[in-house]
BAMI-557526 format. One record per residue (C-alpha): residue in one letter; x, y, z. Coordinates in nm, 2 decimals. Layout:
BEGIN
 r     xx     yy     zz
 A      X      Y      Z
...
END
This chain:
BEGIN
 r     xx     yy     zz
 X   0.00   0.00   0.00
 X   0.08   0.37  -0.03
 X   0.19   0.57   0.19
 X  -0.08   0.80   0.15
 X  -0.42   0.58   0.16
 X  -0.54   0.28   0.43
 X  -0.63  -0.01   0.26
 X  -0.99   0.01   0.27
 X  -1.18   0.14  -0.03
 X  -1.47   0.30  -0.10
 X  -1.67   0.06  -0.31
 X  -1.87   0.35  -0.48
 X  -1.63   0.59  -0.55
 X  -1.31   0.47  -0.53
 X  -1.16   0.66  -0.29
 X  -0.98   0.50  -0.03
 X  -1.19   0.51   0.33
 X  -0.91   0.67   0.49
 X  -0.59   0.87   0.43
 X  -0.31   0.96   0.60
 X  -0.18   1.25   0.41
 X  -0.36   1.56   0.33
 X  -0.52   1.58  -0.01
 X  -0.40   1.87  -0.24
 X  -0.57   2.07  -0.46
 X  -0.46   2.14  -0.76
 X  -0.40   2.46  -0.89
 X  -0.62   2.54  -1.22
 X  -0.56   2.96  -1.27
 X  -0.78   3.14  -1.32
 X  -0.90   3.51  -1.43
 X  -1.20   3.61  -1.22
 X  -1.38   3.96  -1.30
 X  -1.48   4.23  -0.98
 X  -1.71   4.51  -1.10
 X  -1.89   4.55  -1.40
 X  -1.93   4.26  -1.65
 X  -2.17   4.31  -1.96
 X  -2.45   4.09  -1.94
 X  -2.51   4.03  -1.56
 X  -2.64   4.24  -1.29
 X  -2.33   4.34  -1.03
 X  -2.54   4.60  -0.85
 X  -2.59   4.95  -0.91
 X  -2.24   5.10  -0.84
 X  -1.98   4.79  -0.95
 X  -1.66   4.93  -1.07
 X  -1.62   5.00  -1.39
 X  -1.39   4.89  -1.54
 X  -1.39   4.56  -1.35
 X  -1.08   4.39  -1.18
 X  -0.88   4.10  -1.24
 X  -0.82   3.83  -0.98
 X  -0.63   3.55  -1.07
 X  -0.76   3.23  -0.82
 X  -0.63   2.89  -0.86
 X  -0.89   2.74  -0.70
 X  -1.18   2.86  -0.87
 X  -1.24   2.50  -1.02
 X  -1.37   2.44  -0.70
 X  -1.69   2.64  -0.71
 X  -1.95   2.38  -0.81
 X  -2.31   2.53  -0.80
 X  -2.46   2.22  -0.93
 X  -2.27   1.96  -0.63
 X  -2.23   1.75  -0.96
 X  -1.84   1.84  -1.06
 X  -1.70   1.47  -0.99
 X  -1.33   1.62  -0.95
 X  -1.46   1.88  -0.68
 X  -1.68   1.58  -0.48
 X  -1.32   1.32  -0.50
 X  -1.16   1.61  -0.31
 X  -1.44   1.61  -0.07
 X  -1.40   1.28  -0.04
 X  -1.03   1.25   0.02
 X  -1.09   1.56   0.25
 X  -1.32   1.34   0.49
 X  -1.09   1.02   0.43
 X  -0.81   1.22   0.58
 X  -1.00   1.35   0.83
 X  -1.12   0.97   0.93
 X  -0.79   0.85   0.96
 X  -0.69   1.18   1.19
 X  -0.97   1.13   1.40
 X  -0.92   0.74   1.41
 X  -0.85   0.80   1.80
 X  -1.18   0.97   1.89
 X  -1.41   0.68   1.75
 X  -1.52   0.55   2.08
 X  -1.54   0.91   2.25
 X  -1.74   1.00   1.94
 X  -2.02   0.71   2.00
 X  -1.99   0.76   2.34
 X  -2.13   1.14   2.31
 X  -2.35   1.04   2.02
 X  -2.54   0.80   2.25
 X  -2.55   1.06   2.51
 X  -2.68   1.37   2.32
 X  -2.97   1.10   2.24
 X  -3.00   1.03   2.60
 X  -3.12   1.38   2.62
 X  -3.40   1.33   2.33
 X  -3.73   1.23   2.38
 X  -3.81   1.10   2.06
 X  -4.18   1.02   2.13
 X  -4.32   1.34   2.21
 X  -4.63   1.59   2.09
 X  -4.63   1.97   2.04
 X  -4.84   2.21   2.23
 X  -5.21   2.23   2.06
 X  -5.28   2.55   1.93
 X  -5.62   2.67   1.86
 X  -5.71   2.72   1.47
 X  -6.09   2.74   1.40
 X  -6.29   2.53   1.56
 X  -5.97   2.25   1.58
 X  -5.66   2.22   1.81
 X  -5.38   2.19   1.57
 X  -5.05   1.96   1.70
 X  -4.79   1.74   1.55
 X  -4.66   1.44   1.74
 X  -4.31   1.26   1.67
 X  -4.27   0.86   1.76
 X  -3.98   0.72   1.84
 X  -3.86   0.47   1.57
 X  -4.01   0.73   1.31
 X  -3.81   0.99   1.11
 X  -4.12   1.25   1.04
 X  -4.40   1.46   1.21
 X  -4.75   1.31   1.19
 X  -4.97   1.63   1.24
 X  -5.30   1.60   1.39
 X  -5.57   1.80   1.55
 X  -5.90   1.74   1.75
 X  -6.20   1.93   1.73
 X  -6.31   2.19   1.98
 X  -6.65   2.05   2.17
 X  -6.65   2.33   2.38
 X  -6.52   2.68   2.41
 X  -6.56   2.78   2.84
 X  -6.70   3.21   2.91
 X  -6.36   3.24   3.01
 X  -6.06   3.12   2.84
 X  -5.77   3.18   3.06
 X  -5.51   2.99   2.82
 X  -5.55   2.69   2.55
 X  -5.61   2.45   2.81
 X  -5.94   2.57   2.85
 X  -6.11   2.43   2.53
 X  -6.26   2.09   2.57
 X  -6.15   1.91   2.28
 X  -6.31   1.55   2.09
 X  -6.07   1.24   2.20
 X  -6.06   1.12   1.88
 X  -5.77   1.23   1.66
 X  -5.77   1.31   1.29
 X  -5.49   1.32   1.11
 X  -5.39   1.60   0.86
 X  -5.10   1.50   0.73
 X  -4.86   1.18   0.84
 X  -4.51   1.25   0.72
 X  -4.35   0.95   0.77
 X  -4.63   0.79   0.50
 X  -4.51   1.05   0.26
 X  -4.21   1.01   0.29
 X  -4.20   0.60   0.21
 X  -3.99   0.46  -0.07
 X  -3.84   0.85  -0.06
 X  -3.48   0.93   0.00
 X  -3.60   1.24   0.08
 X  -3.91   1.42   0.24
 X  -3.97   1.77   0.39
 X  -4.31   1.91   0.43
 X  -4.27   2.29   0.46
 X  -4.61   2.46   0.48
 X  -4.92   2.29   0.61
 X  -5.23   2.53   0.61
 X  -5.60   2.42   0.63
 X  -5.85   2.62   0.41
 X  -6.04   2.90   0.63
 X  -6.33   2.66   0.65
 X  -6.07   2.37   0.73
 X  -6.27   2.09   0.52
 X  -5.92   2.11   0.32
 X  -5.56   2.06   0.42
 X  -5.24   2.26   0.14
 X  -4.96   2.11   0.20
 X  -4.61   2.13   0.02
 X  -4.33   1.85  -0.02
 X  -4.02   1.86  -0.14
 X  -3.89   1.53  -0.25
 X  -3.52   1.57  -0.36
 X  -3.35   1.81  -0.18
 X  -3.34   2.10  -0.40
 X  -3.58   2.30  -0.20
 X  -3.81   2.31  -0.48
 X  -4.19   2.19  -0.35
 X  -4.51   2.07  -0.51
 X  -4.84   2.16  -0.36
 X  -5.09   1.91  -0.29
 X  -5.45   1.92  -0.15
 X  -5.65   1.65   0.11
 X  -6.01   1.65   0.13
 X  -6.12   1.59   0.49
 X  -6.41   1.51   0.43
 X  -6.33   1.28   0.18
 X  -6.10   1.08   0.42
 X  -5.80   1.27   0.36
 X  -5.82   1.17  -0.07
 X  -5.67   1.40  -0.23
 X  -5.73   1.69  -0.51
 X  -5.63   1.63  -0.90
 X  -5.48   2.02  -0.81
 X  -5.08   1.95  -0.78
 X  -4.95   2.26  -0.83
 X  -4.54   2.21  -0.95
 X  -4.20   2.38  -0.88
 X  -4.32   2.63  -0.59
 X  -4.09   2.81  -0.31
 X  -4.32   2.58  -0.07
 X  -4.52   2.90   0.05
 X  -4.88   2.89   0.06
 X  -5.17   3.14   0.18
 X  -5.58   3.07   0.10
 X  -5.83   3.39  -0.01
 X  -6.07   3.47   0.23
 X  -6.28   3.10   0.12
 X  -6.15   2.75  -0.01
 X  -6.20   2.93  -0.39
 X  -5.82   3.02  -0.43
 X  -5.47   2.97  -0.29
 X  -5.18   3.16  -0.38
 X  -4.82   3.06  -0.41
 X  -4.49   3.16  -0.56
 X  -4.23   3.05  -0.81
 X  -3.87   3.08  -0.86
 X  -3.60   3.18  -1.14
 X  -3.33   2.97  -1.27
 X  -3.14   3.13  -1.00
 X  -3.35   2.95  -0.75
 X  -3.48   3.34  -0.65
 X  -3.85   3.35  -0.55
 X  -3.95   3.58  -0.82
 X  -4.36   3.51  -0.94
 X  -4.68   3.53  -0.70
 X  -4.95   3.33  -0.82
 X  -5.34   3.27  -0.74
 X  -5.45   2.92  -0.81
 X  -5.83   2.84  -0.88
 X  -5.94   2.54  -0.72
 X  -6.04   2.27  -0.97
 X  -5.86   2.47  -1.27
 X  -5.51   2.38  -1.44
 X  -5.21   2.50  -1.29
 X  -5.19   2.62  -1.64
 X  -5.45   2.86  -1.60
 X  -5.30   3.00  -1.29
 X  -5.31   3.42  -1.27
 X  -4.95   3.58  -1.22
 X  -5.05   3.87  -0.99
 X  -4.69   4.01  -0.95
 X  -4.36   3.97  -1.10
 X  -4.04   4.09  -1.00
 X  -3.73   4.12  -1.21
 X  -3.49   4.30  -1.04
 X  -3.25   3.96  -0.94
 X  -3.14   4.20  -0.62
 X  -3.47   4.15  -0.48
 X  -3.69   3.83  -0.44
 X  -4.06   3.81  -0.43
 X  -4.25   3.78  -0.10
 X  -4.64   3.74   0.00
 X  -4.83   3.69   0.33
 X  -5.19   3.65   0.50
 X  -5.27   3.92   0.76
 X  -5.35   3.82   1.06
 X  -5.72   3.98   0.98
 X  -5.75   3.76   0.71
 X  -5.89   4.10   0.52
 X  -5.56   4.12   0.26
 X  -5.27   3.94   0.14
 X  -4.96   4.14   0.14
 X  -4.73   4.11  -0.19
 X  -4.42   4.26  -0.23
 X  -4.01   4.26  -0.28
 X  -3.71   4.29  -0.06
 X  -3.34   4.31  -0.05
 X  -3.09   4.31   0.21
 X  -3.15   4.64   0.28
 X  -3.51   4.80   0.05
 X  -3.88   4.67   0.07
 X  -4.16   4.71  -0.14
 X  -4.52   4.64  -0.06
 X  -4.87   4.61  -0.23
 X  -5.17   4.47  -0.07
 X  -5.48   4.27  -0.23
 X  -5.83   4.27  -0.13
 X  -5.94   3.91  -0.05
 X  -6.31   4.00   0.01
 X  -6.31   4.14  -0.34
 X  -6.15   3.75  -0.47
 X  -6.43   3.60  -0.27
 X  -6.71   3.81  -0.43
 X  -6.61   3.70  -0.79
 X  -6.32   3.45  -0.79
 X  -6.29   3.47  -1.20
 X  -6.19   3.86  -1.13
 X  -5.81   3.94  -1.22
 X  -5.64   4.05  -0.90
 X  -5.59   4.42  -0.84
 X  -5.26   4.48  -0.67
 X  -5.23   4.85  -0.41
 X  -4.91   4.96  -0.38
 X  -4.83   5.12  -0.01
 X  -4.49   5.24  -0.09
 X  -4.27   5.22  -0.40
 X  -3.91   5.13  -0.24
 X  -3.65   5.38  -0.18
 X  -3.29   5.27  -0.17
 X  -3.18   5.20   0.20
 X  -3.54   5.20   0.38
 X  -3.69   4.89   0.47
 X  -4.05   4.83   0.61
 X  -4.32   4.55   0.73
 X  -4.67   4.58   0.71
 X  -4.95   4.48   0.91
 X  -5.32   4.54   0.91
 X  -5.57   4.62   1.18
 X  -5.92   4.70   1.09
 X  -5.87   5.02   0.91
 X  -5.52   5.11   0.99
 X  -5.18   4.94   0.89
 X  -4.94   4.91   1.10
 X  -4.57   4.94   0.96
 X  -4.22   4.83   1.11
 X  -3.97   5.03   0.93
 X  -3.62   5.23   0.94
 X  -3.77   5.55   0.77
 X  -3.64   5.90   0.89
 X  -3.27   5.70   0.99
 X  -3.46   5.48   1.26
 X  -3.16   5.26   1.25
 X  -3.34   5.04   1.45
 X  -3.66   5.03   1.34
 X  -3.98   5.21   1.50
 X  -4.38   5.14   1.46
 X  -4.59   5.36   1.28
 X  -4.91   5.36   1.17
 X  -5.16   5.50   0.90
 X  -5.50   5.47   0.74
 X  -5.56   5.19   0.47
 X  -5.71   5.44   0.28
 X  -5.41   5.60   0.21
 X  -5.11   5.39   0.29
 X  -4.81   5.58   0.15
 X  -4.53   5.72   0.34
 X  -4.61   6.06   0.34
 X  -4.91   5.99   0.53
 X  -4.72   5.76   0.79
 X  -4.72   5.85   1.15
 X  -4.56   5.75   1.42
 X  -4.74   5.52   1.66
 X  -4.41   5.49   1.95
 X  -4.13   5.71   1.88
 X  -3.83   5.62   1.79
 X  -3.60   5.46   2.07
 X  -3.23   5.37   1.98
 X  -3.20   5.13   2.25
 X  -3.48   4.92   2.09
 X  -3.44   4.72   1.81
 X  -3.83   4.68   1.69
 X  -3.84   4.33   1.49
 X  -4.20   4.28   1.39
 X  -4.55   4.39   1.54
 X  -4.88   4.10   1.53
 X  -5.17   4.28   1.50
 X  -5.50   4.05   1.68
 X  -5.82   4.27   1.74
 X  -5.81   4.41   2.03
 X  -5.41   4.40   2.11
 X  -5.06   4.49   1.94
 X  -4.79   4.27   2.01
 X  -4.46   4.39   1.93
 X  -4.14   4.15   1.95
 X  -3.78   4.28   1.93
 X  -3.43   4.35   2.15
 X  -3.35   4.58   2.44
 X  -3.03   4.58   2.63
 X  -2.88   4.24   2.44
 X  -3.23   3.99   2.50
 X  -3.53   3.96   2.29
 X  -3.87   4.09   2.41
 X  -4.20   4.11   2.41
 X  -4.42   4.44   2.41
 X  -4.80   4.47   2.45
 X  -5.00   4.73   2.37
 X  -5.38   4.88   2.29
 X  -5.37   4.98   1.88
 X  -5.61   5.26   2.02
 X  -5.35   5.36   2.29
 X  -4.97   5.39   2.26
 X  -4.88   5.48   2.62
 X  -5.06   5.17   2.71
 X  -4.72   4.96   2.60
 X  -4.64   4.71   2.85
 X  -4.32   4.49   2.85
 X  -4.34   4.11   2.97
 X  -4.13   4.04   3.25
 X  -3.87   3.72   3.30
 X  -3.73   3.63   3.59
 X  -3.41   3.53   3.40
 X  -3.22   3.85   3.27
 X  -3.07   3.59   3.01
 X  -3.36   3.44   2.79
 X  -3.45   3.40   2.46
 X  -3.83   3.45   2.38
 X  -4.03   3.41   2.05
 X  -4.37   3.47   1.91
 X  -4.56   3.10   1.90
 X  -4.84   2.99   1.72
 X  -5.05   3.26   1.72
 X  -5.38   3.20   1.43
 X  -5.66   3.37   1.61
 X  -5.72   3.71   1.53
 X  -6.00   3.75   1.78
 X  -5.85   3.62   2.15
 X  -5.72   3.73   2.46
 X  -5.43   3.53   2.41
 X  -5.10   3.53   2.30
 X  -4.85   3.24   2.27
 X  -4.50   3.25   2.32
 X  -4.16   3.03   2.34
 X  -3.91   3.08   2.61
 X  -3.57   2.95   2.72
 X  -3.19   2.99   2.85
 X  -2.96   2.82   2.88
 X  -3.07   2.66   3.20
 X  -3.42   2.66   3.08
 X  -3.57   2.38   2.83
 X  -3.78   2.56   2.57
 X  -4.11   2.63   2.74
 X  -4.46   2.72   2.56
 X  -4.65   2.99   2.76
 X  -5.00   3.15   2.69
 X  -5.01   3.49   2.80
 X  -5.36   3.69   2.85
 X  -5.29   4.02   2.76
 X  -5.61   4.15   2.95
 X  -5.52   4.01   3.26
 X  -5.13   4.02   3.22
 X  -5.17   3.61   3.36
 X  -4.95   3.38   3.18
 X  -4.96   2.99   3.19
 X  -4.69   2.73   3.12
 X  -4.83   2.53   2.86
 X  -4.53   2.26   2.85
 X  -4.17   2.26   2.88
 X  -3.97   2.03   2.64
 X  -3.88   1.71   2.79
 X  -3.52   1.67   2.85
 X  -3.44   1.29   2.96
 X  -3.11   1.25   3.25
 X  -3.12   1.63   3.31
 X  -3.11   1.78   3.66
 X  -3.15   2.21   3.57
 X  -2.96   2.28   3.91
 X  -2.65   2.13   3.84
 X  -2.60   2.38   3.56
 X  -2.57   2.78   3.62
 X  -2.55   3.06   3.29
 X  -2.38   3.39   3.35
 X  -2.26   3.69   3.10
 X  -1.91   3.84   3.04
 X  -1.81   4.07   2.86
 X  -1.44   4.14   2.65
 X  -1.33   4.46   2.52
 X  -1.24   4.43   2.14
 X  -0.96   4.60   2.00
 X  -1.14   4.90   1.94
 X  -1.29   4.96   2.28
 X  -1.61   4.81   2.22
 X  -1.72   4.58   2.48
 X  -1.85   4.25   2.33
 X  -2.11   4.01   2.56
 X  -2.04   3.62   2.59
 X  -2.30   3.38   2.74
 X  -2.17   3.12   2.93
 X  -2.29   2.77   3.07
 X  -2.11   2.53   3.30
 X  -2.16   2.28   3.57
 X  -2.14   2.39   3.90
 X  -1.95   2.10   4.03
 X  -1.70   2.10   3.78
 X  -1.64   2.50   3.72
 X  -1.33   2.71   3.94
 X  -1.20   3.02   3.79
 X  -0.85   3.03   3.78
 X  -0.81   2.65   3.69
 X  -0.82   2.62   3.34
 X  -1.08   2.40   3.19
 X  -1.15   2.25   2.83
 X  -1.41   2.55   2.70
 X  -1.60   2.54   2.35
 X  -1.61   2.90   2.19
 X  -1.92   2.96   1.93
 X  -1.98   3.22   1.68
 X  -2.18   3.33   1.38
 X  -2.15   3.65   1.32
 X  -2.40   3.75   1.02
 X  -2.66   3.91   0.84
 X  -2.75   4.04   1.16
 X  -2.86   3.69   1.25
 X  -2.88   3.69   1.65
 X  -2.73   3.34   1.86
 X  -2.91   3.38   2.18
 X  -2.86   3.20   2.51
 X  -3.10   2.93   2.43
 X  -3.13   2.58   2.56
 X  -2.87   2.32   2.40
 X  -2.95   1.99   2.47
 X  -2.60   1.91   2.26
 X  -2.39   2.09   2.53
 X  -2.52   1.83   2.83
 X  -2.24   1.60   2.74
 X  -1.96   1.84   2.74
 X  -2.05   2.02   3.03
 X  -2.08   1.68   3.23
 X  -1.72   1.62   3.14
 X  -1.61   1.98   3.30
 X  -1.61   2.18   3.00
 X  -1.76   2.54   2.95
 X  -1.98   2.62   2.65
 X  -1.98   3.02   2.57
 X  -2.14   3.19   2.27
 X  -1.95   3.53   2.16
 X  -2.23   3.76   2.03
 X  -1.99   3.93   1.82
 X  -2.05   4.24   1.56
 X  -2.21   4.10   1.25
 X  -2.49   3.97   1.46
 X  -2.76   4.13   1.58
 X  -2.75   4.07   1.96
 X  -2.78   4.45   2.00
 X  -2.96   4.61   1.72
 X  -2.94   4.65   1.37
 X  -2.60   4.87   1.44
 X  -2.41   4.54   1.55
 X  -2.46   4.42   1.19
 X  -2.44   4.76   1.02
 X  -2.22   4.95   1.07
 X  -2.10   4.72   1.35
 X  -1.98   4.42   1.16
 X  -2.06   4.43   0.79
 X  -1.86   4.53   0.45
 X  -1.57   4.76   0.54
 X  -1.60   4.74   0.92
 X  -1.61   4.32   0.89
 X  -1.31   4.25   1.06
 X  -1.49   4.40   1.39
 X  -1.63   4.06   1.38
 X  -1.25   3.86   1.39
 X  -1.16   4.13   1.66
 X  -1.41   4.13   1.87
 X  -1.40   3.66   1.80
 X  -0.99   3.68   1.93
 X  -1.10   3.99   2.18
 X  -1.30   3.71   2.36
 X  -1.08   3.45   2.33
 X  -0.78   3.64   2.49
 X  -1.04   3.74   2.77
 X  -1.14   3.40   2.86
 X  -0.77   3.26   2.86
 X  -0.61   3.58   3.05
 X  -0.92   3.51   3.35
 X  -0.83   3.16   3.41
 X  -1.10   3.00   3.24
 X  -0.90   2.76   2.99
 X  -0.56   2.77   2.80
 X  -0.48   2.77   2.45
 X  -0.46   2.41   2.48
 X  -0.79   2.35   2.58
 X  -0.98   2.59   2.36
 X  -1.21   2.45   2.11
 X  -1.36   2.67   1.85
 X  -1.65   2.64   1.58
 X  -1.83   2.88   1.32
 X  -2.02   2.72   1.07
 X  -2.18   2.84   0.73
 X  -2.10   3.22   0.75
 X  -1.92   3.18   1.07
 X  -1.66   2.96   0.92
 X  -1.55   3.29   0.75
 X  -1.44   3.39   1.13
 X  -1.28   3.09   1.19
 X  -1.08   3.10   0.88
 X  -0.99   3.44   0.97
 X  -0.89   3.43   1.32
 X  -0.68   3.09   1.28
 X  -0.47   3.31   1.03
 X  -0.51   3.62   1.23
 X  -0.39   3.44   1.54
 X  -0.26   3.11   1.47
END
């Protein structure tokens, strides 16, 4: 044998299973264009003329996952990676086996109220997929303090049983499951090869779950109904795999004969749609990273003659830079946005009748120290969910009344908290998700009116006793003064400062995408052997507003987010919580950029 390989083989491929030298690329040169290039979109302001970068690894790129010469490197990568992990196989099962210790695999979600149904999914163990089910409501009490107050059938039906779906499939994923307003039908839409491309299909509940000639093909997996079972919209993609058409689909009719009710071409922008809450509109429009667009339709106005073509109302033609959500409640929307350089956000409001910017108004006024992420608009309440002082939060409030904002209250001061499954427009209620990372997720029902909330269920966690575990918050100043927040869990038992301990350092970093301190099920094995698990809510992020990302973290200032990465690492090594040598670290997807950077940066 060689040198270089084991003497397995893989029978498929031919590469061997393990190798004991690093693969090496080859280098291929060559000429890659920056800026302008006639023919393709670069953006509004690409240089002109364009640059030339020479890369020798370009051949690499594969789009497609198809170039055989890019998967053998793959391959060879992982076979070398075997063989230099060879030693960890047993400590590998070991924590495999553990981290499903911690997994109830037979389990059921909390029922949330749709209709006249309770809606759930249940998992059992043995089974790969969710089987979704819901019971009818037999009676509804004069005072609903939280869901646990319907009386519900005993018999279940069920919607849609995943695992019967996916049979004979190599791969399955139901993405949106939505019942007609009337629920005698259930939309649902699968994707069977990976590609993230879904077909819709359509069960008959009263005909035993048979279901609909209507498949409608090639879809983003999206679905909304009108106001009735008449029509269902959905949207398509481009070549590029961009979401780019919004169409309404009559039942019983072709997909053929779909209408196209918007279209957009820009490729900087991809096409959106959504329900309100009010079930009155469905909201159509475009974003970017950065600019929004929205129209709104009139469902009443489909229900009244569904053979009418759909008129589209524009709200607000986008501006370059200003982003906004909408939402409707009776005659007034309500609209998240960054307008007049609310870097933040802010809530405003203003009449349906006439919806465009000029005629905005402020509903709360602008607060820098409060990142506003969306507002759900039910009929008698606001909630509004976003970030204060590092944390997500929840805000209540009368859409009448703005000084009657109110903020739910946690005991922890280091949570993470998220809008449930909220379908009623006309309750007392509103559901929520909390956890730490002390704290199994937990499903609450809050009553706005009476400011009562109720623990619904907290997620089973099997061989897990909560006080052996404790969560605290440091913070590391980054190179330019900025002080960046780490959460940290560890077992009490097995946690001194000043004797350095094996510690697992995560990061992300991106897109303003937040990593809160939320339960890890994963960690429980780690910290069981003595190590400490700490997230670094570095710039990129959006732990602390929409300035972390931009300007914190993003474009020019990136390398905030490999600062402030190293700025923690320095800071848990110079206290006495591990060494060099016992510092683990892990970014993935857009986080691997930081890792790549900071092993170069500091090696």
């Amino acid at each position: 044998l060689k040198s270089t390989m084991m003497a397995m083989s893989s029978s498929s491929s031919g590469v061997p299973d393990m190798l004991s030298e690093p693969p090496r690329a080859k280098k291929d040169p060559k000429q890659v264009l920056f800026g302008h290039v006639e023919g393709e979109n670069r953006g509004p302001n690409a240089m002109k003329p364009a640059r030339v970068r020479e890369d020798d690894y370009f051949w690499i790129r594969d789009d497609e996952r198809k170039n055989e010469q890019v998967l053998t490197h793959l391959r060879k990568e992982n076979a070398y990676t075997k063989y230099m992990t060879k030693h960890l196989d047993k400590a590998r099962d070991e924590l495999y086996k553990e981290m499903l210790s911690h997994i109830q695999e037979t389990d059921q979600t909390v029922p949330y109220k749709q209709g006249d149904y309770m809606y759930s999914s249940r998992t059992v163990e043995g089974l790969s997929y969710d089987i979704n089910i819901r019971k009818k409501i037999k009676e509804t009490p004069g005072s609903v303090v939280s869901s646990k107050s319907f009386v519900v059938d005993e018999a279940e039906e069920i919607t849609v049983d995943e695992n019967e779906l996916a049979k004979g499939l190599t791969h399955c994923e139901v993405r949106s499951l939505k019942p007609s307003p009337d629920h005698g039908l259930i939309a649902y839409s699968m994707d069977t090869v990976g590609y993230e491309t879904y077909k819709i299909y359509i069960k008959d509940m009263a005909a035993g779950g048979a279901l609909l000639p209507d498949v409608i093909e090639d879809t983003t997996g999206s679905i909304a109904w009108g106001i009735d079972r008449q029509v269902l919209f959905y949207a398509t993609q481009d070549d590029a795999h961009r979401s780019f058409k919004i169409w309404m689909h009559r039942l019983g009719t072709p997909q053929s004969q779909d209408v196209l009710i918007y279209t957009e071409p820009d490729e900087l922008y991809s096409a959106m749609f959504f329900k309100s809450k009010s079930s009155h509109y469905l909201f159509v429009g475009s974003g970017s990273t950065e600019t929004s667009e929205w129209h709104y339709l009139d469902l009443a106005k489909i229900a009244q003659d569904p053979t009418s073509r759909p008129e589209l109302h524009l709200i607000q033609a986008r501006r370059k830079g200003v982003d906004y959500e909408v939402e409707n409640w009776e005659d007034q929307f309500f609209i998240v946005t960054n307008q007049d350089e609310a870097k933040n956000f802010k809530l405003m409001h203003t009449p349906v009748a006439t919806p465009s910017a000029e005629h905005w108004k402020d509903f709360i006024p602008y607060d820098a120290s409060v990142r506003v992420s969306s507002v759900y608009c039910f009929k008698n309440f606001l909630v509004i969910t976003g970030r204060q002082g590092g944390y997500t939060q929840i805000w209540t409030c009368d859409p009448r009344d703005a000084s009657s904002r109110h903020m739910v209250d946690f005991e922890e001061k280091a949570h993470v908290v998220h809008s449930g499954m909220n379908m009623e427009y006309d309750t007392s209620l509103f559901r929520f998700s909390y956890s730490s990372m002390t704290t199994p997720r937990q499903q609450w029902d809050y009553n706005v009116t009476t400011k009562e909330r109720t623990l619904l269920k907290e997620t089973p966690v099997p061989n897990f006793e909560r006080s052996l575990y404790k969560s605290d918050r440091f913070f590391a100043k980054s190179k330019d003064g900025v002080q960046i927040p780490m959460s940290v869990v560890y077992r009490k038992d097995k946690f001194k400062q000043g004797e350095p301990s094996p510690l697992f350092l995560y990061a992300y970093g991106s897109y303003e995408a937040p990593m809160d301190p939320g339960f890890n099920a994963m960690y429980l094995p780690l910290l069981d052997r003595g190590m400490t698990c700490v997230i670094a809510h570095v710039r990129g992020g959006g732990e602390e507003g929409r300035t972390w990302y931009d300007p914190g973290g993003r474009l020019l200032t990136k390398k905030n987010t490999f600062e402030d990465f190293i700025a923690c690492a320095d800071y848990l090594v110079d206290n006495g919580y591990t060494e060099p040598s016992k510092l683990a670290i892990e970014g993935r997807s857009a986080g691997g950029l930081t890792m790549g950077a900071v092993l170069n940066m500091r090696p």
